[in-house]
C-alpha positions in Angstrom: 3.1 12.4 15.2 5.6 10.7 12.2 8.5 11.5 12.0 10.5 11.3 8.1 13.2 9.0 7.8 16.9 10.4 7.0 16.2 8.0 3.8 12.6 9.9 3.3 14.3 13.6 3.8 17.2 13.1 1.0 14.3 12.1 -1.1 12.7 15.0 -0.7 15.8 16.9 -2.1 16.2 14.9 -5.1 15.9 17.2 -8.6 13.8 15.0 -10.9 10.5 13.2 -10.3 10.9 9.5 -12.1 8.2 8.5 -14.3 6.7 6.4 -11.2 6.2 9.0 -9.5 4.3 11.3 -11.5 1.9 8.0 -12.3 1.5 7.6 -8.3 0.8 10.9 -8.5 -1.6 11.3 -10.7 -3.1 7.6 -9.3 -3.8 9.2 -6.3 -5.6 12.1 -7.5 -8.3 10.4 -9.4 -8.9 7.4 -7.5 -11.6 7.6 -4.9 -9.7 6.3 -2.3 -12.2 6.5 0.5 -14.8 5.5 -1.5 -12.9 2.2 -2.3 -12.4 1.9 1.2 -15.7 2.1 2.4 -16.5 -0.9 -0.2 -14.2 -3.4 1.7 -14.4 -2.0 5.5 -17.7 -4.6 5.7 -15.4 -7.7 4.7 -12.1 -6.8 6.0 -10.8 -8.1 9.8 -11.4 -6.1 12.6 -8.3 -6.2 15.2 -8.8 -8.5 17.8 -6.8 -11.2 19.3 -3.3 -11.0 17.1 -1.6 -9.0 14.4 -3.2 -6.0 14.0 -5.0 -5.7 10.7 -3.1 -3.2 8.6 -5.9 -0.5 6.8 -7.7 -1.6 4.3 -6.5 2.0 2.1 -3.2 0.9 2.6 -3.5 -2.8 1.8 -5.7 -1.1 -1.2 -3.1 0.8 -2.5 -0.3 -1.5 -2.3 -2.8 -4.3 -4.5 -2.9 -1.9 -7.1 0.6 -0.6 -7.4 1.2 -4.6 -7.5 -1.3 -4.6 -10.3 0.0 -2.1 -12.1 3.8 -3.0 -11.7 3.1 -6.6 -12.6 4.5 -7.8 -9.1 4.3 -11.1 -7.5 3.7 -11.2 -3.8 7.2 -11.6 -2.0 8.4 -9.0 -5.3 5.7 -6.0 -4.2 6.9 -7.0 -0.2 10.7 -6.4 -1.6 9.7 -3.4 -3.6 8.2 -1.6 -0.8 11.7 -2.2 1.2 13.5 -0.8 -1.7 11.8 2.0 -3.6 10.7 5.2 -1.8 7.7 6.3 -3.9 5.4 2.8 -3.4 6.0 3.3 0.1 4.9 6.9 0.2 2.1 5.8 -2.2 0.9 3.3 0.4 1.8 5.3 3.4 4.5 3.2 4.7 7.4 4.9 6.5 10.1 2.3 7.0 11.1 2.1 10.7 7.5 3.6 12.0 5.2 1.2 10.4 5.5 -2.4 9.2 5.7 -3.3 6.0 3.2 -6.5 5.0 4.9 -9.4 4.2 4.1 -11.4 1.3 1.4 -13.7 3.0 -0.3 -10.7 4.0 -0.4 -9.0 0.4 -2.0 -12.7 -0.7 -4.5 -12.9 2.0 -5.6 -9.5 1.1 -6.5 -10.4 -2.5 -8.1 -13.8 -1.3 -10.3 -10.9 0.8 -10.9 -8.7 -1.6 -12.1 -11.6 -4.5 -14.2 -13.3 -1.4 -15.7 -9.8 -1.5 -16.6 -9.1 -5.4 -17.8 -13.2 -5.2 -20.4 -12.5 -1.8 -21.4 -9.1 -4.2 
């Protein structure tokens, strides 16, 4: 079971929802998430000896906010350090699960172009 940060509960209590946040929002109400999913699962790493693959949904989610924020690689890996709502976007809570570093956010758009290329 997760537990919320400290940082994730004063969050909750804040008055306003930012702009970003309503966009996230509404991003993750009309995008078929697990349908998305399903497309890549055939071409994304299984766990074996290593890292541990993080979920393709997550990795998903974090290519697109980087898409749609205009973010290099080591910027989205800074941005989901520093701002709450791309982490609860991509279902990161800090100190329960890792965050992807920047290699890791490059791979998985190397992976996901390898994929629309084999289509």
């Amino acid at each position: 079971m997760k537990h919320s940060s400290f940082a994730s509960l004063a969050y909750d209590g804040k008055k306003k929802q930012p702009r970003k946040e309503k966009f996230l929002a509404e991003m993750d109400r009309i995008i078929p998430w697990k349908k998305l999913t399903r497309l890549i699962e055939p071409h994304y790493p299984k766990a074996g000896n290593g890292r541990p693959p993080m979920g393709p949904e997550k990795m998903l989610r974090i290519h697109f906010m980087q898409q749609w924020f205009k973010l290099s690689d080591p910027a989205m890996e800074d941005a989901l350090y520093d701002t709450e709502p791309l982490r609860r976007f991509a279902g990161i809570e800090l100190g329960q699960d890792p965050v992807p570093d920047e290699s890791t956010i490059l791979k998985f758009r190397h992976l996901l172009l390898t994929a629309v290329n084999a289509s």
